[in-house]
KELOVO-408144 format. One line per field, with one value per residue: residue in three letters; x, y, z of N, C-alpha, C, O in turn. Coordinates in steps of 0.2 Angstrom, whole numbers, plus 5000, padded with zeros to 4 digits. Layout:
res	(ALA, ...)
n_u	(X, ...)
n_v	(Y, ...)
n_w	(Z, ...)
ca_u	(X, ...)
ca_v	(Y, ...)
ca_w	(Z, ...)
c_u	(X, ...)
c_v	(Y, ...)
c_w	(Z, ...)
o_u	(X, ...)
o_v	(Y, ...)
o_w	(Z, ...)
This chain:
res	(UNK, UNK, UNK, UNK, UNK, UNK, UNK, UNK, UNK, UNK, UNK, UNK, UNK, UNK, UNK, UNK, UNK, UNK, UNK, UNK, UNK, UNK, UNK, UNK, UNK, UNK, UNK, UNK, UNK, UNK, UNK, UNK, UNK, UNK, UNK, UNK, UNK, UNK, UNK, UNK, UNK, UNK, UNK, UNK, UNK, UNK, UNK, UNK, UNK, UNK, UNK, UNK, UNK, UNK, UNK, UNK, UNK, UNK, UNK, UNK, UNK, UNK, UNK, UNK, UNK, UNK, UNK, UNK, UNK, UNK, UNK, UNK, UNK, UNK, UNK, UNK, UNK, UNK, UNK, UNK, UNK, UNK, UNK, UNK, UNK, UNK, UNK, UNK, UNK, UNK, UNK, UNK, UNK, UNK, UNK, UNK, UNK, UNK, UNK, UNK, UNK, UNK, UNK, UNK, UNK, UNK, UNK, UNK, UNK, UNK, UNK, UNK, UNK, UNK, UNK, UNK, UNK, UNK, UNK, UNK, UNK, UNK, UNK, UNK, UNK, UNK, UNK, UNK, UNK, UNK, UNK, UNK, UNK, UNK, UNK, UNK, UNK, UNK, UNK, UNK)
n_u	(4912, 4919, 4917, 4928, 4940, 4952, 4966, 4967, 4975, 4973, 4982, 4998, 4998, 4984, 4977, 4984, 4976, 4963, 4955, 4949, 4936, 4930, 4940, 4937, 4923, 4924, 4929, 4917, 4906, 4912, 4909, 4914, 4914, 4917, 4923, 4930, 4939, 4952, 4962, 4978, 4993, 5008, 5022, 5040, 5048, 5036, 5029, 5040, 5037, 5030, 5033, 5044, 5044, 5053, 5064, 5078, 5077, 5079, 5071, 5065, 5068, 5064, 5052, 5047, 5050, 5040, 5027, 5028, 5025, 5012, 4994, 4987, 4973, 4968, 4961, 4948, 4943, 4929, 4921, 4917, 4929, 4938, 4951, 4957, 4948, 4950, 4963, 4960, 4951, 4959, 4971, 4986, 5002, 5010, 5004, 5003, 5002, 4992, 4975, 4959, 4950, 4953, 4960, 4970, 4974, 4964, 4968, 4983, 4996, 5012, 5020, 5030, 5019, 5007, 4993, 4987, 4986, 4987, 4983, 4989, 4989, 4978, 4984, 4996, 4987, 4981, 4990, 4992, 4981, 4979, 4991, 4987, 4974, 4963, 4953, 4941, 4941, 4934, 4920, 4911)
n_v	(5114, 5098, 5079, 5074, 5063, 5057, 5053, 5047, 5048, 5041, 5045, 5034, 5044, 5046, 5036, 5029, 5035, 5033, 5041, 5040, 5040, 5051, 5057, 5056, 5056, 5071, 5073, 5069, 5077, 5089, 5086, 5077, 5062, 5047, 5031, 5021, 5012, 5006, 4999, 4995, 4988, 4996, 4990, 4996, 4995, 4994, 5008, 5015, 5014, 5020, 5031, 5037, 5046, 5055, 5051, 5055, 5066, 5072, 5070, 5056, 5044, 5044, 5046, 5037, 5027, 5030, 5031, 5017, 5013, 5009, 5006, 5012, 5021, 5021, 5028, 5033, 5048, 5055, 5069, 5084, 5095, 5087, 5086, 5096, 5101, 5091, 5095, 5105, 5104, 5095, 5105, 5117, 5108, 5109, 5110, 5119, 5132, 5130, 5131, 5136, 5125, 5116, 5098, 5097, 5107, 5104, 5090, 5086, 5082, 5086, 5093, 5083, 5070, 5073, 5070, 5067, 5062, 5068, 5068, 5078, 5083, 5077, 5069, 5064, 5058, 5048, 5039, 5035, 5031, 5019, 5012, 5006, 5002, 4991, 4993, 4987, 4987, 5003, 5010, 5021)
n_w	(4928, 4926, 4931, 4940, 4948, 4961, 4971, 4989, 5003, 5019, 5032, 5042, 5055, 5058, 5055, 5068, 5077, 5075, 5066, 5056, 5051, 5054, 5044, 5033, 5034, 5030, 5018, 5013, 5017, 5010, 4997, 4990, 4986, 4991, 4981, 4980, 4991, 5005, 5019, 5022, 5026, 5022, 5017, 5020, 5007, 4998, 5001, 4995, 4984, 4980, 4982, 4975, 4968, 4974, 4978, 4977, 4988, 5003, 5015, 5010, 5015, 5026, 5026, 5018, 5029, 5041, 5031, 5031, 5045, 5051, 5048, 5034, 5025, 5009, 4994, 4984, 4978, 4971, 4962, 4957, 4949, 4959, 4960, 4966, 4974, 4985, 4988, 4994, 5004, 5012, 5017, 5018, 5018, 5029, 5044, 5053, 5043, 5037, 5033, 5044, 5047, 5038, 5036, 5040, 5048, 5057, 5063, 5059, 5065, 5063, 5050, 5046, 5050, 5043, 5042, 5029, 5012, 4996, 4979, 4967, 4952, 4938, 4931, 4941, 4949, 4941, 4942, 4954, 4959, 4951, 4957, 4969, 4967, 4956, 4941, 4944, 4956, 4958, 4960, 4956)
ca_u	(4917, 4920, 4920, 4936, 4942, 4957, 4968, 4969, 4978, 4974, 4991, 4998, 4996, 4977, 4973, 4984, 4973, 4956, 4952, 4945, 4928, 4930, 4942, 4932, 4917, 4926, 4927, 4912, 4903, 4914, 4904, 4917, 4912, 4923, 4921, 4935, 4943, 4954, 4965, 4981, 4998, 5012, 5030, 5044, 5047, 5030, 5029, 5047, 5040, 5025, 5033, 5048, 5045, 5055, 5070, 5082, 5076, 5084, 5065, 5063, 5069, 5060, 5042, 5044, 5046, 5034, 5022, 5025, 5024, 5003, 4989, 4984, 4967, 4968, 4955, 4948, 4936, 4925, 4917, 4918, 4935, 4938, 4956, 4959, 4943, 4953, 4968, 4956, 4947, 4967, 4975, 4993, 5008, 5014, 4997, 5004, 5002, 4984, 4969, 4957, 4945, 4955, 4957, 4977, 4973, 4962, 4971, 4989, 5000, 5018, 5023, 5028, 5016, 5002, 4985, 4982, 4989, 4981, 4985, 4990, 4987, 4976, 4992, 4997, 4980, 4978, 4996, 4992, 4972, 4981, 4994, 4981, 4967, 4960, 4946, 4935, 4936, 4931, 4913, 4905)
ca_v	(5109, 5090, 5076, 5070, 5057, 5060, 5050, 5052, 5042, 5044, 5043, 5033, 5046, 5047, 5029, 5027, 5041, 5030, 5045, 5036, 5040, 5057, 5062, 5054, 5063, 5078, 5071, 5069, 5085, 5093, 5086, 5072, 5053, 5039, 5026, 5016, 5013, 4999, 4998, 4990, 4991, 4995, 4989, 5001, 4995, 4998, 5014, 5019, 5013, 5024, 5039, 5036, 5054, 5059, 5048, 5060, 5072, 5070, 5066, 5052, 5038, 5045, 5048, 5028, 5024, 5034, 5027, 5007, 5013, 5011, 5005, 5018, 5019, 5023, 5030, 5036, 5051, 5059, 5073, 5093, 5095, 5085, 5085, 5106, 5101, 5088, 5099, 5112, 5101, 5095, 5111, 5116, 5103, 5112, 5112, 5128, 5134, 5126, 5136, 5134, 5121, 5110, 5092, 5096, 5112, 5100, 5082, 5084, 5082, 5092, 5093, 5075, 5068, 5078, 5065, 5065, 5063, 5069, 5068, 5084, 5083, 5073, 5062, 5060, 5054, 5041, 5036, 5035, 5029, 5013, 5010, 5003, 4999, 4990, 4995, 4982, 4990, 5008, 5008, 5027)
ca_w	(4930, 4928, 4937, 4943, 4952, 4961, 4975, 4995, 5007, 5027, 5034, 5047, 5062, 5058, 5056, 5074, 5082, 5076, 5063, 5049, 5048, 5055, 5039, 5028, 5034, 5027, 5013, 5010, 5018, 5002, 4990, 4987, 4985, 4992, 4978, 4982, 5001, 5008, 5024, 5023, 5032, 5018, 5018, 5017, 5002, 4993, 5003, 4993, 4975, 4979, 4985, 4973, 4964, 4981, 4981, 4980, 4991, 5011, 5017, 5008, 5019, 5034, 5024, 5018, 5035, 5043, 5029, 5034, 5054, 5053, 5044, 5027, 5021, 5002, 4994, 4978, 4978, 4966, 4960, 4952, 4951, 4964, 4963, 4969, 4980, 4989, 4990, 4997, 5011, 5019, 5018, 5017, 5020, 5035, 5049, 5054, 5036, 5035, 5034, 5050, 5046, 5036, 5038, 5041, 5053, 5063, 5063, 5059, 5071, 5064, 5044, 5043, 5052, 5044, 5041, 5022, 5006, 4990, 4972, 4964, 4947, 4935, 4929, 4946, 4953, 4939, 4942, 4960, 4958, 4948, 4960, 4975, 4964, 4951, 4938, 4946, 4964, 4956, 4961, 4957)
c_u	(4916, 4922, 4927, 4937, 4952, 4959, 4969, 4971, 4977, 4979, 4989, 4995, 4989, 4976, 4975, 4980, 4965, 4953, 4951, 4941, 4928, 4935, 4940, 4926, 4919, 4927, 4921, 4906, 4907, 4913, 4910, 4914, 4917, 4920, 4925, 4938, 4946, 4959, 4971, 4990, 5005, 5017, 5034, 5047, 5040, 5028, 5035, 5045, 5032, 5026, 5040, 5051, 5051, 5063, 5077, 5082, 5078, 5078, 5061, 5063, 5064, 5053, 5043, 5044, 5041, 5029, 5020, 5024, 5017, 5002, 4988, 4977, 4968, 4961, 4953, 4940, 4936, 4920, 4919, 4924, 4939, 4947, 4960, 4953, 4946, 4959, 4965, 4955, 4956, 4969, 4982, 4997, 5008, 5005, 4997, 5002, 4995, 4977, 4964, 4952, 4946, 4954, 4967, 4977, 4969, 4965, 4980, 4994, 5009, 5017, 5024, 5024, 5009, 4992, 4984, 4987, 4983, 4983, 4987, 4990, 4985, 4981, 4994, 4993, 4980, 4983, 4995, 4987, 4976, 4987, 4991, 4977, 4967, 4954, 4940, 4934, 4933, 4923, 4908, 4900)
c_v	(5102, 5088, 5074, 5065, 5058, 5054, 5051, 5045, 5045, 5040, 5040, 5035, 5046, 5042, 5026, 5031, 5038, 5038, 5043, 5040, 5048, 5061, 5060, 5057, 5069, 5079, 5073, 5074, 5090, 5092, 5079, 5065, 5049, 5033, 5020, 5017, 5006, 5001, 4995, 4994, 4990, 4993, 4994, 5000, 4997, 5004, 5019, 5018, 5020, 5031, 5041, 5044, 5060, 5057, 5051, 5067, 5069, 5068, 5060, 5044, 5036, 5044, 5041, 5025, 5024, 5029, 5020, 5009, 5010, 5011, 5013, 5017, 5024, 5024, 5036, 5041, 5052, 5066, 5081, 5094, 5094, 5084, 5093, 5105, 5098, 5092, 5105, 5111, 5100, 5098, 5109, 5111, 5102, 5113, 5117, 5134, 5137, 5131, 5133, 5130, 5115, 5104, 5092, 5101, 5108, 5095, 5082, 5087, 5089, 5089, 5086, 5072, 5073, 5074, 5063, 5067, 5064, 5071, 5077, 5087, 5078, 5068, 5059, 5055, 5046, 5036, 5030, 5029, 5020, 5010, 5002, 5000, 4997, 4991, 4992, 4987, 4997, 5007, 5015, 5025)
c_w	(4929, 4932, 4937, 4947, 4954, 4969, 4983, 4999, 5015, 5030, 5040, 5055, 5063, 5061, 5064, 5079, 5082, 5073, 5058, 5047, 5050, 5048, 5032, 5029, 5029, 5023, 5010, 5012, 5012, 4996, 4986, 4989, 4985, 4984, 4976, 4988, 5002, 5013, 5021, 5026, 5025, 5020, 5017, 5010, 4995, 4995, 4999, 4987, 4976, 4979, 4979, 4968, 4971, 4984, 4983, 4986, 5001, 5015, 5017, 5014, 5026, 5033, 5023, 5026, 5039, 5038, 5030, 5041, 5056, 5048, 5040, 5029, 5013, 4999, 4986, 4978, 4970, 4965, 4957, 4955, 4958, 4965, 4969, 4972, 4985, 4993, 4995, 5003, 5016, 5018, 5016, 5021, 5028, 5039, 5049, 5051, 5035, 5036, 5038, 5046, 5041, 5039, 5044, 5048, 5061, 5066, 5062, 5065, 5071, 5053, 5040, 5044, 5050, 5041, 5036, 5017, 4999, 4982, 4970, 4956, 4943, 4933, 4937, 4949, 4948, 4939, 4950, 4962, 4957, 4953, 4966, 4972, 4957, 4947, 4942, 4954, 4964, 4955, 4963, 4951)
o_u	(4910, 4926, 4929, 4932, 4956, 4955, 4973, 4969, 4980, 4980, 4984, 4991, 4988, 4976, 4971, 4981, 4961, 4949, 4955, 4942, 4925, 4934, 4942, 4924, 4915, 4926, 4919, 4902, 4903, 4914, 4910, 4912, 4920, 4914, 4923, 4939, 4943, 4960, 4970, 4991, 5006, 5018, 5031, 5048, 5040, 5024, 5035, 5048, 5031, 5023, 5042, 5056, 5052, 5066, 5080, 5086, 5077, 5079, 5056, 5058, 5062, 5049, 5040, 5039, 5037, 5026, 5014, 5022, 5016, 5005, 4989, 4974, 4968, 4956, 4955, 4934, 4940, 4915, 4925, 4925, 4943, 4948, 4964, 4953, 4947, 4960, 4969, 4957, 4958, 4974, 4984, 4995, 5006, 5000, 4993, 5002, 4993, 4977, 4964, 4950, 4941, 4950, 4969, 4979, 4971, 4964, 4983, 4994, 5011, 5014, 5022, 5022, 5005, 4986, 4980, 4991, 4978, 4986, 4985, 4989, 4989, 4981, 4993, 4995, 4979, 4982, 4997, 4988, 4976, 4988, 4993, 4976, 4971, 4949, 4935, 4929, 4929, 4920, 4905, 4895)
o_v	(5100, 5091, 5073, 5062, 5059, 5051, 5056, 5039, 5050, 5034, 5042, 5032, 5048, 5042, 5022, 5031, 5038, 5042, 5046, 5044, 5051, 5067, 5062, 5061, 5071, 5084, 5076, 5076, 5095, 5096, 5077, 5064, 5047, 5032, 5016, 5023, 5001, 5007, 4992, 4999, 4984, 4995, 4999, 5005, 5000, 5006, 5025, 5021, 5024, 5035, 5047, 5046, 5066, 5059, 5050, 5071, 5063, 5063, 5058, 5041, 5031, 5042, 5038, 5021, 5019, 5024, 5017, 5003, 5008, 5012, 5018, 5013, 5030, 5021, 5041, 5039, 5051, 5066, 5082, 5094, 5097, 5081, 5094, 5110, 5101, 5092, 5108, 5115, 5103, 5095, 5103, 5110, 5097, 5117, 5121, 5139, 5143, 5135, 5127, 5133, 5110, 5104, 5089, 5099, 5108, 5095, 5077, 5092, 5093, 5084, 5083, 5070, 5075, 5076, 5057, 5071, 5061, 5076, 5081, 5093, 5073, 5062, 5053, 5049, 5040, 5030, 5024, 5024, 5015, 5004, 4997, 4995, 4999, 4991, 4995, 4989, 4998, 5004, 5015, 5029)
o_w	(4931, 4937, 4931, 4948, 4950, 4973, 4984, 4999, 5016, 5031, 5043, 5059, 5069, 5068, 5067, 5085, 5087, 5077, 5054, 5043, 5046, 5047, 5027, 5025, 5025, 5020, 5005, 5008, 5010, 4991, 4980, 4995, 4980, 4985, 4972, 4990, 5000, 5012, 5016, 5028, 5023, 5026, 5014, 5007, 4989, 4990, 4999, 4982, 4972, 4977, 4979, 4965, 4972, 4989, 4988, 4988, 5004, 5019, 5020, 5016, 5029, 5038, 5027, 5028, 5040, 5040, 5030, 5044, 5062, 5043, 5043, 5032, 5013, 5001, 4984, 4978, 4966, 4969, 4955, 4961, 4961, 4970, 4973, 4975, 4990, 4999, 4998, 5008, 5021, 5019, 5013, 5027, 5031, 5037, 5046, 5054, 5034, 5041, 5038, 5042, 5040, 5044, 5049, 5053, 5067, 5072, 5064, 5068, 5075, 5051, 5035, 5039, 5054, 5039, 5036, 5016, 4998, 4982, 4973, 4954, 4943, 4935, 4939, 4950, 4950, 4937, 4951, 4965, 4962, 4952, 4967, 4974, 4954, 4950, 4943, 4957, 4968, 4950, 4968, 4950)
């Protein structure tokens, strides 16, 4: 397997719950490597250009607000296929869904409200990766 490098965002209802460092852990018990991380509180508008692959869809307005409600933590892991690792560690969408031990099984609140977002395919991640960060904060 290759490394990867792949994108994750700990959503609003985490970061209001003061679950940082706990789903970051789980990150990193998975064999993935933060090597970039920042905090910051989005706008509903940079929350709509980020999620913009969604515009059409009846969710959208609600998921950009949701996103500007509460501080993110953005975050770039790394390591062996770490983008189908990542999707592995937060589980499915839906908690409900979620296989027990996830990050979504333990931490998400309902389907909107579910903790973690994570890139889905290498195009996305690097779409995603470069949105947040600059080469310079990339420090694996």
């Amino acid at each position: 397997m290759a490394i990867q490098r792949t994108f994750s965002i700990i959503k609003p209802d985490a970061t209001k719950r003061n679950l940082t460092g706990a789903i970051a852990a789980e990150f990193e018990a998975a064999g993935l490597r933060i090597i970039a991380s920042k905090r910051l509180h989005l706008t509903k508008a940079q929350a709509g250009v980020f999620y913009a692959v969604h515009a059409e869809r009846p969710f959208y307005d609600e998921l950009c607000t949701y996103m500007a409600s509460e501080p993110i933590v953005a975050q770039v892991l790394e390591g062996e296929d770490a983008i189908a690792k990542n999707r592995e560690v937060m589980g499915a969408t839906d908690p409900a869904e979620a296989a027990p031990g996830t990050i979504r099984a333990k931490y998400a609140l309902s389907k909107g409200e579910n903790s973690v977002h994570g890139s889905d395919a290498p195009e996305t991640a690097a779409e995603e990766i470069a949105y947040f960060f600059s080469g310079l904060e990339l420090v694996g």
